[in-house]
C-alpha positions as CSV (number, residue, x, y, z in Angstrom):
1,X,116.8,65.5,58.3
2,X,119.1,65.4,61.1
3,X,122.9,66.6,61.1
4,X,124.4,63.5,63.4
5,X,126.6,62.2,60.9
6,X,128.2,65.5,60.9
7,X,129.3,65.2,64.2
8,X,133.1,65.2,64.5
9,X,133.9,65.2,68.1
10,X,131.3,63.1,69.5
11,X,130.5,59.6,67.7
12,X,130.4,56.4,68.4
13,X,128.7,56.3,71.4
14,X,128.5,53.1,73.6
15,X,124.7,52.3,74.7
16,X,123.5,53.5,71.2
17,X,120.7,51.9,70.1
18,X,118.3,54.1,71.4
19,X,120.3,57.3,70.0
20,X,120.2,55.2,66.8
21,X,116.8,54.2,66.6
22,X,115.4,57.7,67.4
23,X,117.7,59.1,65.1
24,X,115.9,56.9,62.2
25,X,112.8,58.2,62.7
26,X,113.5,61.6,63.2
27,X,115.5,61.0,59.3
28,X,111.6,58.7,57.8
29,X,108.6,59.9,59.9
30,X,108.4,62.5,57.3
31,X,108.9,60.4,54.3
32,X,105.9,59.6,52.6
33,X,107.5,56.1,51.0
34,X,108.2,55.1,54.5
35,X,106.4,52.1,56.1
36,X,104.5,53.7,59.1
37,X,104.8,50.1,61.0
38,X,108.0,50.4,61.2
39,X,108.5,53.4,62.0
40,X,106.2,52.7,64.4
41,X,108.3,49.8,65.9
42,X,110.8,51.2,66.4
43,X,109.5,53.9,68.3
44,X,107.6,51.8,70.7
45,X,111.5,50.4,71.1
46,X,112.8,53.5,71.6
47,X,110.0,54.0,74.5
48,X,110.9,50.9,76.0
49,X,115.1,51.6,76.1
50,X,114.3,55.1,77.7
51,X,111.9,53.4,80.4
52,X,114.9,51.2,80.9
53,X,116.9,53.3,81.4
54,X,115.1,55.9,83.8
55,X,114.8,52.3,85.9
56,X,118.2,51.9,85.9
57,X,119.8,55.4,86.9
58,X,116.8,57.0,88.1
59,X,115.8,59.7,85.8
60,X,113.0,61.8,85.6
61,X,111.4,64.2,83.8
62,X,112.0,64.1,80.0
63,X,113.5,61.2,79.6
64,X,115.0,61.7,75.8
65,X,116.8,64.4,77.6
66,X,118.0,62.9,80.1
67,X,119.2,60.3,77.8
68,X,121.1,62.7,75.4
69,X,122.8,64.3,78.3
70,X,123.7,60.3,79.8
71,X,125.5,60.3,76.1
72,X,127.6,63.1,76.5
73,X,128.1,62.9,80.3
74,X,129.6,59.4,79.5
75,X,131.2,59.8,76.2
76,X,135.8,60.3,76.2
77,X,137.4,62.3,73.8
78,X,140.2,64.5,73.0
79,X,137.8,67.6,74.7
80,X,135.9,65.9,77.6
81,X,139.0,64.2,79.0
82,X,140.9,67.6,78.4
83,X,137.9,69.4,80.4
84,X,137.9,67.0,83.2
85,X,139.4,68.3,86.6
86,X,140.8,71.3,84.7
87,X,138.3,72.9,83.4
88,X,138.2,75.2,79.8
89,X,140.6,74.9,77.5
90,X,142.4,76.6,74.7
91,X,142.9,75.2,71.3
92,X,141.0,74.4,68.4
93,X,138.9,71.8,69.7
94,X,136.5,74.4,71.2
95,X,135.2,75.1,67.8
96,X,134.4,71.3,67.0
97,X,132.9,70.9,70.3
98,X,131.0,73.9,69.7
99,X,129.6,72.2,66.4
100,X,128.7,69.1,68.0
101,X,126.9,70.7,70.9
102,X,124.6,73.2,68.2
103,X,123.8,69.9,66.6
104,X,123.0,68.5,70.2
105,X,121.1,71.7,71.0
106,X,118.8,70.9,67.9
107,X,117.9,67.2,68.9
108,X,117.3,69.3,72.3
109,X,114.9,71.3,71.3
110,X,113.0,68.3,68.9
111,X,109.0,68.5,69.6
112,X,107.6,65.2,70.4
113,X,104.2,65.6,69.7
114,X,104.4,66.0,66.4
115,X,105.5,62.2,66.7
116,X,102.2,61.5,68.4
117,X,100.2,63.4,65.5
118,X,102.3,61.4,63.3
119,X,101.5,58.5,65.2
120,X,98.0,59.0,66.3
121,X,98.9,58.8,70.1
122,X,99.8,60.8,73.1
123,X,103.0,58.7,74.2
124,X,105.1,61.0,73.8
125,X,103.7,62.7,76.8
126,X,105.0,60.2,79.5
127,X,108.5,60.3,78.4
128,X,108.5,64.0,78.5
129,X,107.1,64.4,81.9
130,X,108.2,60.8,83.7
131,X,108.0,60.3,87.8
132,X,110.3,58.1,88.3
133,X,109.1,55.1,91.0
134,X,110.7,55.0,94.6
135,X,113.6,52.5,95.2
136,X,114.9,53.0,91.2
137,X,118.0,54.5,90.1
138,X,120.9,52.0,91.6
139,X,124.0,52.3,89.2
140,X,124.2,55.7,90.1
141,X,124.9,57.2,93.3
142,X,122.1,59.5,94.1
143,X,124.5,62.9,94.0
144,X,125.4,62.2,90.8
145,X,122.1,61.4,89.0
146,X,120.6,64.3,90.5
147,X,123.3,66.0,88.7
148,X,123.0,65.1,85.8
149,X,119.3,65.7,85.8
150,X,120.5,69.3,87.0
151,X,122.5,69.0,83.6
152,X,119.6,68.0,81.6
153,X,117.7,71.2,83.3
154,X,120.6,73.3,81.8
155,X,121.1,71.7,78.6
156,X,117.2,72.3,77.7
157,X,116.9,76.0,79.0
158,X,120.8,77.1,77.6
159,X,119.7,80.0,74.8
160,X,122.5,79.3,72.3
161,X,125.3,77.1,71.4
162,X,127.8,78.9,73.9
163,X,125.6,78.5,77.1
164,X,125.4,74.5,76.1
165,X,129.0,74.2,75.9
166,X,129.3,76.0,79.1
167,X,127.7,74.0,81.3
168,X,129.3,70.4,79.9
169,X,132.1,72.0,80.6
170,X,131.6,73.2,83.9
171,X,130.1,70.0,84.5
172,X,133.2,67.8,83.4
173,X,135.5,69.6,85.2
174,X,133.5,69.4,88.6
175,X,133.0,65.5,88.3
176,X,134.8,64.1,84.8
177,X,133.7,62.0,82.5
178,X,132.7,58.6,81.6
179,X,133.0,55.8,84.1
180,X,135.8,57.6,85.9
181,X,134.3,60.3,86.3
182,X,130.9,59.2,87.5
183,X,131.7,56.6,90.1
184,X,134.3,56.2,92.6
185,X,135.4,52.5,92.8
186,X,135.9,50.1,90.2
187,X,137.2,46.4,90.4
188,X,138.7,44.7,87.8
189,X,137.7,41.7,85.0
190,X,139.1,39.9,81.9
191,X,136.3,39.7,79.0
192,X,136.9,37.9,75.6
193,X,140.7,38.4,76.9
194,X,140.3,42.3,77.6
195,X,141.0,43.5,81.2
196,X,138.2,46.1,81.9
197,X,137.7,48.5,84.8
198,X,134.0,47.8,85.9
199,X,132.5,50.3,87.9
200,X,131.5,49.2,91.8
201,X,128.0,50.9,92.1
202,X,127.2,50.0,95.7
203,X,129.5,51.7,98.2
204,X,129.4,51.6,101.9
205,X,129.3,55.4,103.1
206,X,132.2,55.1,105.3
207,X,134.0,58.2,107.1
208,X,136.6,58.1,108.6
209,X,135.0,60.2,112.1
210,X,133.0,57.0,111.9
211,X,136.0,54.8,112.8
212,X,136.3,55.4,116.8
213,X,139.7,56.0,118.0
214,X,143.1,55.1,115.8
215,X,143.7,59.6,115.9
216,X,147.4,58.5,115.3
217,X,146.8,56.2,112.5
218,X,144.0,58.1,110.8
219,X,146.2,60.7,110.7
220,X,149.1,59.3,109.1
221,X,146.8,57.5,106.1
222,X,145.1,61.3,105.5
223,X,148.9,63.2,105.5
224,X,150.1,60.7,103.1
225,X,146.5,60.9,101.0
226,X,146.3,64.6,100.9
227,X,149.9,64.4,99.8
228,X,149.2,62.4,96.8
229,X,145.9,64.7,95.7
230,X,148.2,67.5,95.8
231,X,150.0,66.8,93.6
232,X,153.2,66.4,95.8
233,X,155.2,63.3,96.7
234,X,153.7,60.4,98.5
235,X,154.2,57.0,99.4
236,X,152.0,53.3,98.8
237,X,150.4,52.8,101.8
238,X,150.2,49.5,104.0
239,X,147.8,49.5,106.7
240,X,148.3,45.9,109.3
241,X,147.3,44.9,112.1
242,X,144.7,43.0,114.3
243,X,141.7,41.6,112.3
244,X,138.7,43.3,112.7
245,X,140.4,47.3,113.8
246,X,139.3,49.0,111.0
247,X,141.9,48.8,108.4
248,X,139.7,48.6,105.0
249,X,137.0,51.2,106.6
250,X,139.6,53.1,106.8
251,X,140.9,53.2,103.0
252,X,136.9,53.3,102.0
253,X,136.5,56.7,104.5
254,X,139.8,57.8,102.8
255,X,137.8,57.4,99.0
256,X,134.6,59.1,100.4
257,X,136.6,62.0,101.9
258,X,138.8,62.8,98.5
259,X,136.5,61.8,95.8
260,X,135.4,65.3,95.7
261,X,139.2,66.3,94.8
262,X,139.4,63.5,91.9
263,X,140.4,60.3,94.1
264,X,139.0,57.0,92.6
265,X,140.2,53.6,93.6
266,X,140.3,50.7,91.9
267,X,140.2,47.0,94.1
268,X,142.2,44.0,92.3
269,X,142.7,41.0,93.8
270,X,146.0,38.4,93.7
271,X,145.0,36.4,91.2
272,X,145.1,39.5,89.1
273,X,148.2,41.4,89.9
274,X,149.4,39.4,85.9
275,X,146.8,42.1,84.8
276,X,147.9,45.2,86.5
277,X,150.5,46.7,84.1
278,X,146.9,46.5,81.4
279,X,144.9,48.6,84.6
280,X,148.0,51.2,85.0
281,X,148.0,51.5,81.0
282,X,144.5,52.6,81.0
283,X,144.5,55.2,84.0
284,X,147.8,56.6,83.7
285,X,146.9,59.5,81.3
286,X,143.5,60.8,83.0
287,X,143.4,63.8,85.4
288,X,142.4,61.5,88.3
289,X,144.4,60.4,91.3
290,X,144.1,56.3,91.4
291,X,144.6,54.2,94.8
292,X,144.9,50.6,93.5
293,X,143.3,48.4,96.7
294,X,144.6,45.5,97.4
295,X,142.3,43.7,100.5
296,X,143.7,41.5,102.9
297,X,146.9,41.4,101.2
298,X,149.4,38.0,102.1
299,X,151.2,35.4,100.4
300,X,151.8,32.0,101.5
301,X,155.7,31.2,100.9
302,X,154.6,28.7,98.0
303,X,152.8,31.5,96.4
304,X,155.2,33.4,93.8
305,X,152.7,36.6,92.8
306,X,154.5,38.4,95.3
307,X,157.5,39.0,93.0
308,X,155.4,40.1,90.0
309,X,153.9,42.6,92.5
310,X,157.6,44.0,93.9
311,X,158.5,44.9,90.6
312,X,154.8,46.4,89.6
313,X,154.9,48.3,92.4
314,X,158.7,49.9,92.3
315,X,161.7,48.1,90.0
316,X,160.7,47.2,86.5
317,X,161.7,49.8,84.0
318,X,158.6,51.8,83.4
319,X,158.3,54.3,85.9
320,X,154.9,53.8,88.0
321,X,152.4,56.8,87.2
322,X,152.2,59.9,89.4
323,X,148.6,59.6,89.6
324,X,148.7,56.1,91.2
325,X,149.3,54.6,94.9
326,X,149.3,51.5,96.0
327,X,147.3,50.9,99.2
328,X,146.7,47.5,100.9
329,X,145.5,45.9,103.8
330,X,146.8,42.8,105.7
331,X,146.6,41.1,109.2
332,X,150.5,40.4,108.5
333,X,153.5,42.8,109.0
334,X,155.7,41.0,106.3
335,X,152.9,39.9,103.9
336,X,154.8,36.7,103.1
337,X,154.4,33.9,105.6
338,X,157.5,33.1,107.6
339,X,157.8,29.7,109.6
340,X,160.0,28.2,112.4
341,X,161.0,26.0,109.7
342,X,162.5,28.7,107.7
343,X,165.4,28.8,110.2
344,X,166.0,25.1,109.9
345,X,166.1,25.4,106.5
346,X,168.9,28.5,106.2
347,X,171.6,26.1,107.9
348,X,171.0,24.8,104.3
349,X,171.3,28.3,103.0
350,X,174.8,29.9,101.2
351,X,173.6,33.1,101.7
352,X,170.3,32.8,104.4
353,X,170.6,36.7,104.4
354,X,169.4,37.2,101.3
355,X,166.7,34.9,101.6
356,X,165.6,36.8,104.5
357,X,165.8,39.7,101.9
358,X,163.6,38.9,99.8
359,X,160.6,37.6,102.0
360,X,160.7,41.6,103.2
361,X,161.3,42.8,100.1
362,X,158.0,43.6,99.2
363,X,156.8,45.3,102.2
364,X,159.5,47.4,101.9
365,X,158.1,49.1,98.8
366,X,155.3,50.7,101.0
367,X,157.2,53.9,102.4
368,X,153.9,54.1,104.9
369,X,153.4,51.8,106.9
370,X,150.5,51.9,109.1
371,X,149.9,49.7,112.5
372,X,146.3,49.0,113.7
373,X,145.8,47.1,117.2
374,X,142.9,45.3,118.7
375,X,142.0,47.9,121.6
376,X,141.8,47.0,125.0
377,X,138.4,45.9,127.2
378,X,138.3,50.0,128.0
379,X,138.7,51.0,124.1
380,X,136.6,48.7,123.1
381,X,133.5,49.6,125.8
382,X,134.1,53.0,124.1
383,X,133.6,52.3,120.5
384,X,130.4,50.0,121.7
385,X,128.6,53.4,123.7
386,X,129.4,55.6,120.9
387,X,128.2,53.2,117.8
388,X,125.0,52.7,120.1
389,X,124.8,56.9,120.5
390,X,124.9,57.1,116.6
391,X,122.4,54.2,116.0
392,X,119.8,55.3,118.5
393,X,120.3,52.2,120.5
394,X,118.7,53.2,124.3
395,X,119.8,51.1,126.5
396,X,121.0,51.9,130.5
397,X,125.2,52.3,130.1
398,X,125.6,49.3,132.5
399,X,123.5,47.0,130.5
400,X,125.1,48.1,127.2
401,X,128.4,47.3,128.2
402,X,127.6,44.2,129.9
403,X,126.1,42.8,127.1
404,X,128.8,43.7,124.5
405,X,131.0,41.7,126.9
406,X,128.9,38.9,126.8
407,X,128.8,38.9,122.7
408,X,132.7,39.7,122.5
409,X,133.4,36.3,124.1
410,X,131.5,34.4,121.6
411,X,131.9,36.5,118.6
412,X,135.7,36.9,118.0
413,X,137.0,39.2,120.6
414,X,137.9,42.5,121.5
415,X,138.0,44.7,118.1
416,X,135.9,47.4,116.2
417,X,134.0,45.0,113.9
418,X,133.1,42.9,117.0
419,X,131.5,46.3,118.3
420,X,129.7,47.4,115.3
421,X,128.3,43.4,115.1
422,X,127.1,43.8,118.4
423,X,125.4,47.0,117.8
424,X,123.4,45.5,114.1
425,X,122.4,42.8,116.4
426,X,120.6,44.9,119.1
427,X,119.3,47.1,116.2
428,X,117.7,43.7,114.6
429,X,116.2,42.9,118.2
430,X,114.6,46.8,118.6
């Protein structure tokens, strides 16, 4: 008989059934009362949720393994979440952990094959030694599920109770735990009336060396960013400018360079910002440091979600989090449209100053406030030689440039993401 229900620290785990399942069998294969069909069936179940899974995040090797240590990897409680960043702790809590982790150690060290005596087949075999197929694994970065099939490695070779608990520790407090701790962007969505942070699994390897020129401004987005993951005062961040100069690759190089150092960012969009105060609630206690992204941020003067955001962002009552930023592009300085009209209608205005006041008001509450330009024909014959140097594109200097003058005319004009466009294109052509 197994010990699960003993656990006390780790229960209730979310992807269970296959825990559950294998659990139940490892309780009746024994039982001589018990229907071998069904035990049976469920088995062949458990089989199929393990193949599943190695499909979906890439595992290899013994898959039940790898599956345990996906459970505990994944699962928040009072001592993963106190582990995470930080490291060991003091307190009590290491002795339940302790108890869990013997218990784990013993589902660990379970031999299959008596299943397939049991059974009268050599199954069991594939799921202890599986090669996983080329092209799997997408809803993990590779990094990450090579580490935790590192983990697994550990978890099955540790020689007591004390070496298991080790390495989850050491293993939280490098990368965290959960979705939090195991991916680095996450967007935002209301289900059956919950807002949940969904993790983004795709991300664009982006560094910030790979956005040619803008030294001044790069430099003034990492102060402010290093600032913030030290722990010390920093300021939301709004990066404007030209269309197309790098703005957004900028904030994506700015995740790739700190996740290392606990940065995570979360993207939500306008029609969202009613859910934000829900997002803060559930990030504000974790030893992370959160950007909030905010894309192509502007408001048409109709549009009222700006003033939800102002306060949000710096004037309600509840202090913002020191482990959050704000950071959000937009192609406009003063994020809320301002016509010719406006100045008609203030001879209609008391007090016209103060509607002047509070069109800026929200771009005020970004203390950083970054400008990006289009460059110039020169800048821009730069970025286009060396994007063509980094993607082996071989063509005589002359013929490169004259070309990417030719394409900038037709295909929006003198800016970065005109150059990189111009570069895919010759790439498709080679």
């Amino acid at each position: 008989m197994t010990r699960v229900d003993e656990l006390m620290v780790y229960r209730r785990f979310e992807n269970a059934k296959i825990f559950e399942d294998m659990i139940w069998i490892l309780d009746h294969y024994q039982d001589k009362n018990q229907d071998k069909s069904a035990i049976s069936r469920r088995y062949y179940d458990v089989i199929n949720g393990l193949l599943e899974m190695a499909g979906k995040y890439g595992f290899e090797g013994n898959l039940w393994h790898n599956y345990l240590t996906y459970l505990l990897v994944n699962h928040e409680n009072v001592f993963s979440t106190a582990c995470e960043i930080v490291g060991e702790i003091d307190g009590s809590i290491n002795l339940l952990a302790k108890h869990d982790f013997r218990i784990f150690k013993e589902l660990y060290g379970f031999d299959f094959s008596v299943l397939d005596e049991f059974l009268g087949t050599c199954d069991t075999e594939i799921i202890r030694n599986y090669h996983r197929s080329t092209g799997t694994g997408k809803l993990f970065n590779q990094r990450i599920r090579d580490r935790i099939t590192h983990l697994t490695i550990q978890l099955e070779q540790s020689v007591d109770d004390e070496a298991f608990m080790e390495a989850m520790v050491e293993f939280y407090r490098e990368f965290g735990v959960g979705k939090l701790g195991l991916h680095k962007a996450f967007r935002v969505k209301r289900e059956n009336d919950q807002i949940q942070i969904v993790p983004v699994t795709n991300i664009a390897h982006v560094h910030l060396d790979d956005l040619v020129g803008y030294e001044i401004a790069k430099k003034k987005l990492i102060d402010n960013t290093e600032a913030f993951i030290s722990g010390k005062r920093a300021n939301n961040c709004l990066l404007f400018g030209d269309a197309g100069t790098g703005k957004s690759s900028s904030i994506k190089g700015i995740l790739n360079q700190y996740y290392d150092r606990g940065l995570r960012i979360i993207e939500i969009y306008k029609h969202q910002f009613q859910d934000l105060n829900d997002v803060i609630a559930q990030v504000k206690n974790r030893n992370y440091k959160f950007i909030i992204y905010m894309d192509d941020l502007s408001f048409e003067d109709f549009e009222i979600e700006y003033k939800y955001l102002k306060a949000v962002i710096e004037g309600g009552l509840e202090k913002k989090p020191d482990n959050i930023l704000i950071y959000a592009t937009s192609n406009r300085r003063h994020l809320v449209r301002e016509k010719f009209s406006d100045k008609e209608d203030r001879r209609d205005d008391l007090h016209s100053s103060d509607t002047v006041q509070e069109k800026l008001s929200l771009v005020h509450r970004f203390g950083v406030q970054i400008f990006f330009c289009a460059p110039d024909k020169k800048e821009f014959q730069n970025i286009v030689k060396v994007l063509a140097d980094k993607h082996g594109v071989h063509m005589p200097e002359e013929e490169l440039l004259l070309e990417a003058n030719k394409w900038e005319l037709s295909h929006g004009g003198l800016s970065g993401r005109t150059a990189q466009q111009f570069i895919d294109y010759l790439l498709g052509q080679m």
